[in-house]
N, C-alpha and C positions, 0 to 999 in steps of 0.2 A: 504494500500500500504506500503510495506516493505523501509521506506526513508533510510537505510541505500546501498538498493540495487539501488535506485535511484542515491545517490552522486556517488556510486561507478558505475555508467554507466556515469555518467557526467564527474566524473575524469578520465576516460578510453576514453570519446571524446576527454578531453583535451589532454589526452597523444594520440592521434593520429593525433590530428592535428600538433602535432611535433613532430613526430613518420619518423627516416629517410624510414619504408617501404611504406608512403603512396606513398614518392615521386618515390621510386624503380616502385611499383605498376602503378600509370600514366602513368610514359615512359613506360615499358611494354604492355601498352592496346593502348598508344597512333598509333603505325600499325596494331591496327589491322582491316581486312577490314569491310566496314560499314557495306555492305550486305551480300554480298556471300564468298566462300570459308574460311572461320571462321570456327578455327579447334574445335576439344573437349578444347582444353586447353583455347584458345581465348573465347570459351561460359565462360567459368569459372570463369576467370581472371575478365571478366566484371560481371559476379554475382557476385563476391567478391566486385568490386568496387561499384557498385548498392548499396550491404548488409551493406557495411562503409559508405558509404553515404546517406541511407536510410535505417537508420536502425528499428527492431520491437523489442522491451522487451523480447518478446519471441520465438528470434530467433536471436542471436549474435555471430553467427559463424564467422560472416568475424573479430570482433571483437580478438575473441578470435586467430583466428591465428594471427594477429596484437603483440597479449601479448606474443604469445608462439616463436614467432620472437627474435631472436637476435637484441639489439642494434650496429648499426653500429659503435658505437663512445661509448663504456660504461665508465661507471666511473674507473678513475684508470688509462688509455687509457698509458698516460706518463711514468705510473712507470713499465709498461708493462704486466698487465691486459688482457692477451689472452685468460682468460676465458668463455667470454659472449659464450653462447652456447644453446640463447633460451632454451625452455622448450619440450623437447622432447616426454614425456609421453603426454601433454595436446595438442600439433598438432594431435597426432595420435588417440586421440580419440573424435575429432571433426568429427560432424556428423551434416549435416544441417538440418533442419525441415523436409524437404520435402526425406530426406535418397540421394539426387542427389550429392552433395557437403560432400565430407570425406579428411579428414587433412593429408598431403603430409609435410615430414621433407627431407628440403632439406638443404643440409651442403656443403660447398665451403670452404678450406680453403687456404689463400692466403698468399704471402711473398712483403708487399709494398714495393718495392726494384727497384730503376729506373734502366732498363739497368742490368737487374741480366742473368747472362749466360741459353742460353735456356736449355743445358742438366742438371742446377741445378734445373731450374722449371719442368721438365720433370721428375724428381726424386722425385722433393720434392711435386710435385700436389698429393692431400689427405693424405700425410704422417704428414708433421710439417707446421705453419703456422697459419696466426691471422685468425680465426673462422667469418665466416658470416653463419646464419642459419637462413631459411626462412622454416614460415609456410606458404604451397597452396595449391591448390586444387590438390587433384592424380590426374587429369587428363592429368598434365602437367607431362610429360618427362625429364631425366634431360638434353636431347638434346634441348630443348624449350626452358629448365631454364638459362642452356649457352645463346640461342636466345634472350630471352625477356628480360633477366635482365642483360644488358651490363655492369658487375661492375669485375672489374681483369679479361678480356677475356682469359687470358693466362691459367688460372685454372680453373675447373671445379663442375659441383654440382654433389656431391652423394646424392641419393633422396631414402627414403623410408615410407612405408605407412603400415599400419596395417596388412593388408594382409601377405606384408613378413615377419612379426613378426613371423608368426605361420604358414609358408608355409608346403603344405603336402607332406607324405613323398614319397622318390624317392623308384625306384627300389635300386639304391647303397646303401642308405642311410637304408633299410631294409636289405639288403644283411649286410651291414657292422653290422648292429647291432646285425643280426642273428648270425657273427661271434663272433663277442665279449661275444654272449650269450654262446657260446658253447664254448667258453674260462673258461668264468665265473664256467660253471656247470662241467668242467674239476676239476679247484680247489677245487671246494667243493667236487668232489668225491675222487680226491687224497688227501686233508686233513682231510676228514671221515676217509678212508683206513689207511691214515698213524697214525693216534689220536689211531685209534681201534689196531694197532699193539703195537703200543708201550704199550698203557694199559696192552693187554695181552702178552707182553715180547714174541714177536714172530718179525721175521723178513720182511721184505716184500720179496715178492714173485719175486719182479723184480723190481729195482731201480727205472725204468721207471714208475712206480704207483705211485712213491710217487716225479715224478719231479715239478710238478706242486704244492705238496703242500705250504700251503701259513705254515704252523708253523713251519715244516722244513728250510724253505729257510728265514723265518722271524730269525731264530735260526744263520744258516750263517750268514746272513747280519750283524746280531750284535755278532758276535764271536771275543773277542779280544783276544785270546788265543791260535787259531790254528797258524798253520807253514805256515805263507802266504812267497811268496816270496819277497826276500828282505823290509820287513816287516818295514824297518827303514826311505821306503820315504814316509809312509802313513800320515805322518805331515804336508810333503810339496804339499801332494796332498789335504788333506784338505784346510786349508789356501788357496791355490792358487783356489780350488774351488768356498770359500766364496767370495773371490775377483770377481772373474766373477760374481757371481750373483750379488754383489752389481753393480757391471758396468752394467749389464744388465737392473739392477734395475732402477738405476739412467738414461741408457737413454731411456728406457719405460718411466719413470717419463717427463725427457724431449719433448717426442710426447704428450703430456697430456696435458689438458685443463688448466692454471693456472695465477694467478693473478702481480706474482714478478715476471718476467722478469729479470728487472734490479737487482734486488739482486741476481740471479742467476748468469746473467754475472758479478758482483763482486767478488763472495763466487771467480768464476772460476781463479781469480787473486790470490786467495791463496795461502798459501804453504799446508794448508789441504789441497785444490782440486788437489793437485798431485797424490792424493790417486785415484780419482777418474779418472782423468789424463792417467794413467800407467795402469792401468788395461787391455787392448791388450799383456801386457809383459806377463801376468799370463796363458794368454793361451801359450805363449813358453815355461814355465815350462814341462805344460803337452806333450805337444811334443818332448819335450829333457827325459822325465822320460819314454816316450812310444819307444823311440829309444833304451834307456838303459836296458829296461826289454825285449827289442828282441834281443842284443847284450847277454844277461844273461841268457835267456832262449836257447840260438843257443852254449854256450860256456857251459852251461850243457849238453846239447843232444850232441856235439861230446864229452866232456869228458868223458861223460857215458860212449861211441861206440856206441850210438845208429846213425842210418842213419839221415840225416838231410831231409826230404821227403818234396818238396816245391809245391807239387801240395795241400797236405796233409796241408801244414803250410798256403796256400792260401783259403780253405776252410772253414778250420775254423775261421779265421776272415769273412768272407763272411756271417758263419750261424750263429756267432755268433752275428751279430750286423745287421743285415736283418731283421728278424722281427719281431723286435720290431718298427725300423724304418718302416716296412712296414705296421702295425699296424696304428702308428701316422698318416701316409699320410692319409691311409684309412677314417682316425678321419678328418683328416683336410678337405676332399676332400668332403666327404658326409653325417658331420654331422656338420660344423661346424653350418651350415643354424637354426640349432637348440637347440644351444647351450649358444647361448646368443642374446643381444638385448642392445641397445644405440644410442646415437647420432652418434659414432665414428664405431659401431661394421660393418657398409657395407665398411668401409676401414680397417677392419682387416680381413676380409673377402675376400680385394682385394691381401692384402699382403698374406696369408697363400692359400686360397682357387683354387684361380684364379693362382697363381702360379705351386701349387702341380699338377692340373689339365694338365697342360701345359710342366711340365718339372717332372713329377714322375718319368721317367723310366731312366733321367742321377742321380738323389737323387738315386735309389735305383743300380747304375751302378760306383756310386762316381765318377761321372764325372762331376758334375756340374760346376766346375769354372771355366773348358775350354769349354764343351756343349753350356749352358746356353748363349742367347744374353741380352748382357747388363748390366752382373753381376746378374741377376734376379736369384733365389733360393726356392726351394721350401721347405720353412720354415727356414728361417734365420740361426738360431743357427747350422744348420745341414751342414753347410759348412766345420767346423770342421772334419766332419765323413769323407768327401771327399779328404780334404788334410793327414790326419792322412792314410788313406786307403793308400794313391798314394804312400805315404813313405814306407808305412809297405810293400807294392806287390814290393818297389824299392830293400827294405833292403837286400835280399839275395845277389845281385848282389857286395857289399861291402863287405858284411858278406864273402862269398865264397871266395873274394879277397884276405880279407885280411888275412882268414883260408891258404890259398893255396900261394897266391904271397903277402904277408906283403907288398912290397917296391909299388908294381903298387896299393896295398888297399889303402897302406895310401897317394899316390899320389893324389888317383881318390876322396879322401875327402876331401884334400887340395882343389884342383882346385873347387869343390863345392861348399864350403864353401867363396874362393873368389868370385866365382862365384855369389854369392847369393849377398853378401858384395855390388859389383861392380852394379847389378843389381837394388837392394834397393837403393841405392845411385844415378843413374839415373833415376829414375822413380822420385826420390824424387824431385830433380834439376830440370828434366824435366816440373813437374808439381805443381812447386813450394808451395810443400807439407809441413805443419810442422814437428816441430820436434818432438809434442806430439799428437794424436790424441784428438780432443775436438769438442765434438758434437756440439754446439753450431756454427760452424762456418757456417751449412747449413741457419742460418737464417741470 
């Protein structure tokens, strides 16, 4: 007999006799009925508690979800320790003796918060919040999970099981990928085409053969040399980009599993965290450099003589940024099932998937921020493309103004501009908003 695999069955009773899910698990079983109407999930619940209370050497399944379980109280708990996120790999591939009982990951994550307003728990349920993660039997629904395990009623369990790890695939989810294939095999045959021309110093036959190529277009992207336009704000578009990502970064990092809380809200008292602070300014950069390059491109095209054609200048932003965007959704909508896997990934799932599904046609219409109920998006960062779009289809109507009646142009961006002032300033007051935005303040 193996006595090291003895102690360690004996240390694993003691850690469940004061283990907070033995106690989750009892209230849980405690209604269910003796005889009759006892659902899939109630047979389970009670093998589980049988299998921890009688248990065999060579069969410790209830055991094992016990360990793959989140503590409800981990160590750290004070200094802000949001990390505990049981063992997600080892629930899922608990499988009992007999093949009936298979390991269910269910994740709930909550905001202990007395009295916290319901539309910030409505926002913030599976988004941000102190992690509770139970292993159970799949049999249990995460409708049941809400039912039997009464702990933070207000928020919910997301639950998954092996199965969905590797679900098969859809019609969309092949359709999408057949596009992407015949994207792919585009490239390689306009980067053949275009490689073989330039070798043999011949032209291509049609611009269009060589759009797709990746050594061509790899060639622009890094061209520091050509005549771009006004070539001299590409400084301020850099920088102002890296700034976004880092704020993006940092509050990705904030939805995240992690152990310092409280050093986080201190660092946010600094004068370094202004950096991180101020990062919403960064995107008014790009928005003030996208006004100036439509104001610079419209004051070349009539200096020219040329006609200023606005169904023409509406189109091209349309195909220009279509799709690509319509690519993404396609990604998000019916593949992302397949694309990754975690504790957290059925709540990224909720955010991108479940979204896109629901509101693709205002995303690819840029309407989403008046469409959409609830502020809901389909795919976060893509909000942007919607307010940038609204400005750019608004821009003629100034442009035109202030080409033809100067005095009524530049009235109509006064009044705007106070306009915006006096609006931002109300919403602020009204809903007693700071003055810097700081992620932190959801928890």
């Amino acid at each position: 007999m193996n006595y090291l695999y003895i102690f360690s069955v004996l240390l694993l009773v003691r850690y469940v006799e004061s283990s907070d899910y033995k106690g989750l698990l009892l209230r849980a079983v405690e209604n269910v009925p003796k005889k009759e109407n006892k659902t899939e999930c109630d047979k389970a619940l009670i093998n589980l508690v049988n299998n921890i209370f009688h248990p065999t050497l060579d069969d410790l399944w209830g055991y094992k979800m016990i360990d793959a379980s989140s503590s409800l109280i981990p160590d750290g708990v004070l200094l802000g320790n949001v990390g505990s996120m049981g063992n997600f790999e080892e629930c899922l591939n608990i499988v009992s003796k007999d093949q009936m009982i298979k390991g269910q990951y269910c994740l709930k994550l909550v905001i202990p918060v007395p009295g916290l307003d319901e539309d910030i728990k409505k926002l913030a349920d599976g988004l941000v919040g102190y992690p509770i993660a139970l292993c159970v039997p799949s049999q249990c629904s995460p409708e049941e999970m809400d039912e039997k395990f009464q702990i933070f009623p207000d928020f919910h369990f997301r639950c998954q099981t092996g199965e969905n790890r590797y679900p098969p695939l859809t019609k969309g989810a092949i359709a999408t990928i057949c596009f992407l294939c015949i994207i792919g095999l585009m490239m390689v045959l306009s980067t053949a085409y275009d490689v073989y021309c330039r070798q043999n110093d011949k032209a291509p036959t049609s611009i269009a053969l060589i759009a797709f190529s990746v050594y061509t277009n790899t060639l622009k992207l890094f061209d520091t040399n050509g005549k771009s336009e006004l070539s001299c704000i590409s400084g301020i578009k850099f920088f102002s980009m890296i700034w976004i990502v880092f704020g993006h970064v940092f509050v990705g990092f904030l939805m995240s599993p992690f152990s310092n809380l409280l050093d986080i809200v201190e660092y946010e008292k600094t004068i370094r965290a202004m950096f991180q602070h101020a990062t919403t300014f960064a995107v008014d950069t790009f928005l003030c450099l996208a006004g100036l390059l439509v104001v610079y491109n419209f004051m070349q095209s009539i200096n020219s003589g040329r006609k200023f054609n606005i169904p023409l200048f509406y189109l091209h932003r349309y195909l220009r940024l279509t799709p690509a965007l319509g690519a993404l959704i396609l990604v998000a909508v019916y593949l992302l099932d397949y694309i990754g896997s975690g504790p957290r990934w059925v709540l990224a799932k909720e955010m991108f998937q479940k979204q896109c599904e629901r509101y693709w046609w205002s995303s690819l219409l840029y309407i989403q921020n008046y469409a959409n109920e609830e502020s809901f998006v389909c795919l976060d960062h893509t909000w942007y493309l919607s307010v940038d779009t609204q400005l750019y289809f608004l821009s003629p109507i100034s442009l035109i103004l202030l080409w033809k009646y100067p005095k009524a142009g530049i009235a109509l961006l006064v009044s705007a501009t106070l306009g915006s002032m006096v609006s931002v300033a109300y919403v602020t007051y009204q809903y007693k908003l700071p003055a810097l935005y700081n992620s932190l303040l959801i928890w």
